[in-house]
Every structure is written in structure tokens, then in C-alpha cells.
Gaussian input, Z-matrix of N, CA and C with variables (Angstrom, degrees):
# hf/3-21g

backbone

0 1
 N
 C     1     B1
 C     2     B2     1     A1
 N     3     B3     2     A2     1     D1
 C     4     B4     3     A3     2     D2
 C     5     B5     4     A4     3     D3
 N     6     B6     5     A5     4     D4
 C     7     B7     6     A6     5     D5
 C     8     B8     7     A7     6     D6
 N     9     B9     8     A8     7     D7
 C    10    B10     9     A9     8     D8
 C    11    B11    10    A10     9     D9
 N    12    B12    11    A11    10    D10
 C    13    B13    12    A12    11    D11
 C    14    B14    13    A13    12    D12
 N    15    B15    14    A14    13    D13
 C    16    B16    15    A15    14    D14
 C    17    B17    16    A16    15    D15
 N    18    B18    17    A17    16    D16
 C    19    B19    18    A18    17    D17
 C    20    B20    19    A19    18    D18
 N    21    B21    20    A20    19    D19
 C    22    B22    21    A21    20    D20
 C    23    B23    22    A22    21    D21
 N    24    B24    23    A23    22    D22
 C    25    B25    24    A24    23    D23
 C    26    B26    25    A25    24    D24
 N    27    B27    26    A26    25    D25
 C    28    B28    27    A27    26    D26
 C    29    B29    28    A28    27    D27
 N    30    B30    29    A29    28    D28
 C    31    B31    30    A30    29    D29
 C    32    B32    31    A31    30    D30
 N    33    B33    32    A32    31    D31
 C    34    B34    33    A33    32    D32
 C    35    B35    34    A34    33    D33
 N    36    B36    35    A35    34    D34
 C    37    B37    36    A36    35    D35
 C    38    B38    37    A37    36    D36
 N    39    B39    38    A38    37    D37
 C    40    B40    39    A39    38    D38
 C    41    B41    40    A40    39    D39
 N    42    B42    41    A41    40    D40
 C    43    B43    42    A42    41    D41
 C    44    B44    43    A43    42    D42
 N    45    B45    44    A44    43    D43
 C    46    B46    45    A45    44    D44
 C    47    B47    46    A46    45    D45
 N    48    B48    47    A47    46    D46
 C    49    B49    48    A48    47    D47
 C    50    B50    49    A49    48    D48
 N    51    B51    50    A50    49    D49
 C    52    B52    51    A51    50    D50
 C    53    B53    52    A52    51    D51
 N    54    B54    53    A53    52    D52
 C    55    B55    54    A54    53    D53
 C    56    B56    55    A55    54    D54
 N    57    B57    56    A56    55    D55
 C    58    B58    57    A57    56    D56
 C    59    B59    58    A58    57    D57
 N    60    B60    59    A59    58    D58
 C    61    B61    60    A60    59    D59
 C    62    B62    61    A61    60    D60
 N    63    B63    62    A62    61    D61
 C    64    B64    63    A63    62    D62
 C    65    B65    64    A64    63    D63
 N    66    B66    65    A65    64    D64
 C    67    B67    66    A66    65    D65
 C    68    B68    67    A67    66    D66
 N    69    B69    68    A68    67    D67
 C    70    B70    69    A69    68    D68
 C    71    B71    70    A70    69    D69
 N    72    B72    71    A71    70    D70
 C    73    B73    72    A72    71    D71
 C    74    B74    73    A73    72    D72
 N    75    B75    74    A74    73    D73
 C    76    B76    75    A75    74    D74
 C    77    B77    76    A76    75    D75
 N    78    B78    77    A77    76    D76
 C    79    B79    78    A78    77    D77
 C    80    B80    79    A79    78    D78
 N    81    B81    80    A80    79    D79
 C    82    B82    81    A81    80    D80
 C    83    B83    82    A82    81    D81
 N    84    B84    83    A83    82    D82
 C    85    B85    84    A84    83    D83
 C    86    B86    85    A85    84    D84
 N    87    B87    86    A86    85    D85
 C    88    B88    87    A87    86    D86
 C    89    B89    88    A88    87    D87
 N    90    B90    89    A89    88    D88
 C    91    B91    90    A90    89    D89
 C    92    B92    91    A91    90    D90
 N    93    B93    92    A92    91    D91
 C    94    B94    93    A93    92    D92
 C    95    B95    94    A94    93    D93
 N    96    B96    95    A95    94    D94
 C    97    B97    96    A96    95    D95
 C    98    B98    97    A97    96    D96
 N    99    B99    98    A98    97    D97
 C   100   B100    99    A99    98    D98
 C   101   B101   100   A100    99    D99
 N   102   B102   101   A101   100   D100
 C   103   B103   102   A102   101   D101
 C   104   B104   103   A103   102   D102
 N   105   B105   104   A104   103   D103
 C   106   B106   105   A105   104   D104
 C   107   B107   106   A106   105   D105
 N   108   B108   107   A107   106   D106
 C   109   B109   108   A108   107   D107
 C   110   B110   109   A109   108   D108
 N   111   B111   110   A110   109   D109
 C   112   B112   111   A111   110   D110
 C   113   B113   112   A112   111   D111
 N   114   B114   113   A113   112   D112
 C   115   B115   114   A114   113   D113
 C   116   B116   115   A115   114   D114
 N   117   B117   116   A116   115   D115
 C   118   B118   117   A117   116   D116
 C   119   B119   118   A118   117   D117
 N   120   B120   119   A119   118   D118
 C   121   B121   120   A120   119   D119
 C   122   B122   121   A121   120   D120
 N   123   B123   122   A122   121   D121
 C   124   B124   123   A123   122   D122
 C   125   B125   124   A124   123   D123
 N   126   B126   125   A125   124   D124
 C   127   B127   126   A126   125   D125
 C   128   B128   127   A127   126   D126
 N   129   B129   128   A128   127   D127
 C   130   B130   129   A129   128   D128
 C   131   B131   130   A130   129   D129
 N   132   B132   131   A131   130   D130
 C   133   B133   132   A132   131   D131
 C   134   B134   133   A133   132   D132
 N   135   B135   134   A134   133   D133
 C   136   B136   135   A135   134   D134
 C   137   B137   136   A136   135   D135
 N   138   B138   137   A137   136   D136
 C   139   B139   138   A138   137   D137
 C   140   B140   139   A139   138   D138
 N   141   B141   140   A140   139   D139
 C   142   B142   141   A141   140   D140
 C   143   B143   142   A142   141   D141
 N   144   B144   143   A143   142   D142
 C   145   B145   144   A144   143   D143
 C   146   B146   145   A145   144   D144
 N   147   B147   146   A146   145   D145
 C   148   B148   147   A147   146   D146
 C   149   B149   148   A148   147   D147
 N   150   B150   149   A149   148   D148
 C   151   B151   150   A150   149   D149
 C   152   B152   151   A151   150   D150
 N   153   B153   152   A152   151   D151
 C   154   B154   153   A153   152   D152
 C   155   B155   154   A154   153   D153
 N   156   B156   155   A155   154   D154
 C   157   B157   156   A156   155   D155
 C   158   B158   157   A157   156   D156
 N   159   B159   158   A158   157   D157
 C   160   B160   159   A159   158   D158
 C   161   B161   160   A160   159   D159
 N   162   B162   161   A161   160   D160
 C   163   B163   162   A162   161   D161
 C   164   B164   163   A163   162   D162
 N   165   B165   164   A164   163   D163
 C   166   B166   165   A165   164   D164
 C   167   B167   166   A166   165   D165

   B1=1.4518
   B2=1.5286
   B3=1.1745
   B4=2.0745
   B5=2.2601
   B6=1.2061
   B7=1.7294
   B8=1.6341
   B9=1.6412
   B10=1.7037
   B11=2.0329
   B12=1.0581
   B13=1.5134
   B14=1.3686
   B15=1.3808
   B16=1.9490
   B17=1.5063
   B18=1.1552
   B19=1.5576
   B20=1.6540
   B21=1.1331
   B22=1.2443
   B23=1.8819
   B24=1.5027
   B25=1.4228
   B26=1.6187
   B27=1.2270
   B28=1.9971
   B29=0.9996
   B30=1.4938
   B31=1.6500
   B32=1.8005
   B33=1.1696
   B34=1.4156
   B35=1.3283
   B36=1.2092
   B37=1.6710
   B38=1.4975
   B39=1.5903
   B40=1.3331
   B41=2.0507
   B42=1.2924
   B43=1.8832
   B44=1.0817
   B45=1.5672
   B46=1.7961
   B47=1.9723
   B48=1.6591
   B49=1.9165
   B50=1.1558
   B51=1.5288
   B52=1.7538
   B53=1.5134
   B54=1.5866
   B55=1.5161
   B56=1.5954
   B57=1.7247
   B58=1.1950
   B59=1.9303
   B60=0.9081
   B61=1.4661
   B62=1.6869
   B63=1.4149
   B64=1.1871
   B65=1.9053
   B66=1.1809
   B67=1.5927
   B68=1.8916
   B69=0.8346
   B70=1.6915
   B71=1.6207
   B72=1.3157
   B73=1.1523
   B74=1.5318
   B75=1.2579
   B76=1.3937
   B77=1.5231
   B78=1.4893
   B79=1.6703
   B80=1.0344
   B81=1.8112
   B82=1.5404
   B83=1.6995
   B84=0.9675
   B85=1.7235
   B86=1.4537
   B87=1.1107
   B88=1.8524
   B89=1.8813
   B90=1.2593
   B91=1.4826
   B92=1.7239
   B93=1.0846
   B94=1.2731
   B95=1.5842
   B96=1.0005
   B97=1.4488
   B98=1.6865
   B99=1.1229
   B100=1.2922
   B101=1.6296
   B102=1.5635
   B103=1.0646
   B104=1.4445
   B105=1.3641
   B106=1.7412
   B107=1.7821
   B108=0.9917
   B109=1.4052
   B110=2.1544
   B111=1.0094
   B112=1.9448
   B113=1.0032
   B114=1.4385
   B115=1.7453
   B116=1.3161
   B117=1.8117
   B118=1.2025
   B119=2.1067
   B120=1.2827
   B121=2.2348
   B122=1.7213
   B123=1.0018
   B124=1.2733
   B125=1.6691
   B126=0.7971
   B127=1.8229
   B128=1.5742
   B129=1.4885
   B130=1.4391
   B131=2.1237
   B132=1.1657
   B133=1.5465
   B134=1.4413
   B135=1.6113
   B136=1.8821
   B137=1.6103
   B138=1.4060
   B139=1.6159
   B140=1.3126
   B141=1.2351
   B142=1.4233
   B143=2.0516
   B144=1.4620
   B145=1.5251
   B146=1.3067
   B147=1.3077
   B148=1.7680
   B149=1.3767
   B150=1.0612
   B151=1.5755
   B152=1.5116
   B153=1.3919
   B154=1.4833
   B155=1.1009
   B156=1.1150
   B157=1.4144
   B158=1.4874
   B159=1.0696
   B160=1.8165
   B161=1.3149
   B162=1.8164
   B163=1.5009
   B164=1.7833
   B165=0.9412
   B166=1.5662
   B167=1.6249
   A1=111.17
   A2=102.80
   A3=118.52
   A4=82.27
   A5=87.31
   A6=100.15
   A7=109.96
   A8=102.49
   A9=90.72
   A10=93.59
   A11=115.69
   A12=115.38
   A13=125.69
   A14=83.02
   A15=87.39
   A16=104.67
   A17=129.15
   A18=118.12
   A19=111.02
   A20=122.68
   A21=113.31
   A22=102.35
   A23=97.25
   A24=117.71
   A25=119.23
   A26=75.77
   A27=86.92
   A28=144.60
   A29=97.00
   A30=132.55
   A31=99.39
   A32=109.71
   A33=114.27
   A34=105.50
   A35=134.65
   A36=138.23
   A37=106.74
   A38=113.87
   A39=88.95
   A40=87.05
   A41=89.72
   A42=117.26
   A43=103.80
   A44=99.08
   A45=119.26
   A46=101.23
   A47=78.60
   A48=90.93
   A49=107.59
   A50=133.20
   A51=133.24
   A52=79.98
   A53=128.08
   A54=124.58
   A55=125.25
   A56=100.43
   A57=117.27
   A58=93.85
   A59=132.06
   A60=123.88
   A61=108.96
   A62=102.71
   A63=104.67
   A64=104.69
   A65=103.92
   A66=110.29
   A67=93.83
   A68=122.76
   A69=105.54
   A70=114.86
   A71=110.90
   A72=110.27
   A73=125.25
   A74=116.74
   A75=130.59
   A76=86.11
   A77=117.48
   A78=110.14
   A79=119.88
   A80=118.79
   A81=114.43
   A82=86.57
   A83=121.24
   A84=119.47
   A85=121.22
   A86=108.99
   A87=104.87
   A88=76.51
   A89=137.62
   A90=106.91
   A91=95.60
   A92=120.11
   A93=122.02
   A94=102.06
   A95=123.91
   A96=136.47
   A97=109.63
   A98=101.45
   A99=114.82
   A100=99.82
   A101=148.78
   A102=146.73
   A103=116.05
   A104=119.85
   A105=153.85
   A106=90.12
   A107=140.03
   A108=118.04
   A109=90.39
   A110=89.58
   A111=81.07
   A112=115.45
   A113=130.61
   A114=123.16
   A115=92.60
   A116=123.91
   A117=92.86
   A118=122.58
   A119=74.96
   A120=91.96
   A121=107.25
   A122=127.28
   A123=142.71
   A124=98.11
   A125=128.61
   A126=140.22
   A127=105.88
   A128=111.48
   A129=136.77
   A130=92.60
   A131=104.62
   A132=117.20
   A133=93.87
   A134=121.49
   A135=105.44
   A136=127.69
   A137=121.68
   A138=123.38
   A139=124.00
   A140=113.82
   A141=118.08
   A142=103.86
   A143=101.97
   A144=105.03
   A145=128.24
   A146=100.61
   A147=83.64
   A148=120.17
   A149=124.88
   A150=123.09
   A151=77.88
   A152=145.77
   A153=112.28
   A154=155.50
   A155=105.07
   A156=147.41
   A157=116.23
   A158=118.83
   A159=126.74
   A160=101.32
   A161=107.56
   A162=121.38
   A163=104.64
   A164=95.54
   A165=100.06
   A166=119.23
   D1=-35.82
   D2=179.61
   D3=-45.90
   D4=-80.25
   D5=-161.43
   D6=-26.88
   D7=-44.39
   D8=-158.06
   D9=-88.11
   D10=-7.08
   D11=161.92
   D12=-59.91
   D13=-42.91
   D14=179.78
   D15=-91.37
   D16=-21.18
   D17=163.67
   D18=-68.83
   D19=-15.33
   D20=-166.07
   D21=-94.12
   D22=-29.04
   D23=158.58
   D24=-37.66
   D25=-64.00
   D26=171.86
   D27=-52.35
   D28=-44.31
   D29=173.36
   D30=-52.35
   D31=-42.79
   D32=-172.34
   D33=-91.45
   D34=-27.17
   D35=-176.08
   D36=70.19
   D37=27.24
   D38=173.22
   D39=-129.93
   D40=127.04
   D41=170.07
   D42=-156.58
   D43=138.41
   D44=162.81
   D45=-74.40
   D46=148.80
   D47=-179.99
   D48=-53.39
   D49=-26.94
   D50=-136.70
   D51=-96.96
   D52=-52.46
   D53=-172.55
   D54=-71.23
   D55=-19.23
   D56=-175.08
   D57=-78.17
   D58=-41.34
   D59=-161.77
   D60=-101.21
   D61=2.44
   D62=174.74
   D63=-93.12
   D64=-40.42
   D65=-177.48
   D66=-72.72
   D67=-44.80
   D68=-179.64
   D69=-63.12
   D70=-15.47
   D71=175.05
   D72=-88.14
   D73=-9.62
   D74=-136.05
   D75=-137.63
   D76=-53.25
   D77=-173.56
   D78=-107.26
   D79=164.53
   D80=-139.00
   D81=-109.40
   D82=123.31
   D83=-169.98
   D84=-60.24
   D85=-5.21
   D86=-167.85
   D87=-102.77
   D88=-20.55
   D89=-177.52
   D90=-94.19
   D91=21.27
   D92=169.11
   D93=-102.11
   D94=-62.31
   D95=157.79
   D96=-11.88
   D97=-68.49
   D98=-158.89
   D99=-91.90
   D100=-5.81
   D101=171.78
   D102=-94.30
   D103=-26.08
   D104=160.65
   D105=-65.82
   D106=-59.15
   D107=-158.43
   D108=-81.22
   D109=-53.68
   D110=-178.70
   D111=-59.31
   D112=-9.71
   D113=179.39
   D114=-90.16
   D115=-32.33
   D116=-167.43
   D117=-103.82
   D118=-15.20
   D119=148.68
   D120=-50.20
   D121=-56.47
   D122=-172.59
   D123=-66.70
   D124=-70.72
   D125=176.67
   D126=-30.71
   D127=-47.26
   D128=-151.84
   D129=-90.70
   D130=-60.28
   D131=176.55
   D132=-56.98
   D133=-71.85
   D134=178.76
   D135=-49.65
   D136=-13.56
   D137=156.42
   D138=-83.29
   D139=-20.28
   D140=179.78
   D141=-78.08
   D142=-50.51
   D143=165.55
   D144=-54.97
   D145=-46.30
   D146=168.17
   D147=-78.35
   D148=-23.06
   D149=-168.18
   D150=-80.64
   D151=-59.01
   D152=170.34
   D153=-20.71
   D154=-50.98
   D155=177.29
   D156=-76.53
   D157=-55.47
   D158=158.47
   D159=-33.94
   D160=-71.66
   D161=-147.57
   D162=-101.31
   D163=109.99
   D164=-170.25
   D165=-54.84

């Protein structure tokens, strides 16, 4: 749960340094890797649905 917080962190670009160097220390980067590509597949699939969905 730590991982997809701090990706979601990211996603937004807003983190303090003190939390930012604590999660690089603490998390293992390929499940960062790999939670960053499904948040953002997922991001990409939720624009495609609504612009569906809007546009008939």
C-alpha cells in the first residue's frame, strides 16, 4: 500500500524531500516500476471511457 501511495504521490508531483527519501529507502523500485505502469494503463483506460461515454 506504501508503493501505490507514493506513486500516486508522483503522479501529482507534489512530495516533501523528508517522505521522498524515506520511500527510496524503504521501497523496492521494480514494485514501483511496475505499480506506476498499472496506475498509469488504468489512468489511460479511465480517459478513453469517459471520452466514450461523453461522446457517443
Amino acid at each position: 500500500m506504501g508503493t501505490v501511495k507514493a506513486v500516486l504521490w508522483g503522479f501529482l508531483g507534489v512530495r516533501r524531500n523528508a517522505d521522498y527519501q524515506k520511500d527510496i529507502a524503504s521501497l523496492n523500485p521494480v514494485h514501483i516500476i511496475g505499480v506506476g505502469i498499472v496506475m498509469a494503463l488504468l489512468f489511460v483506460l479511465g480517459l478513453i471511457a469517459l471520452v466514450h461515454w461523453i461522446v457517443p
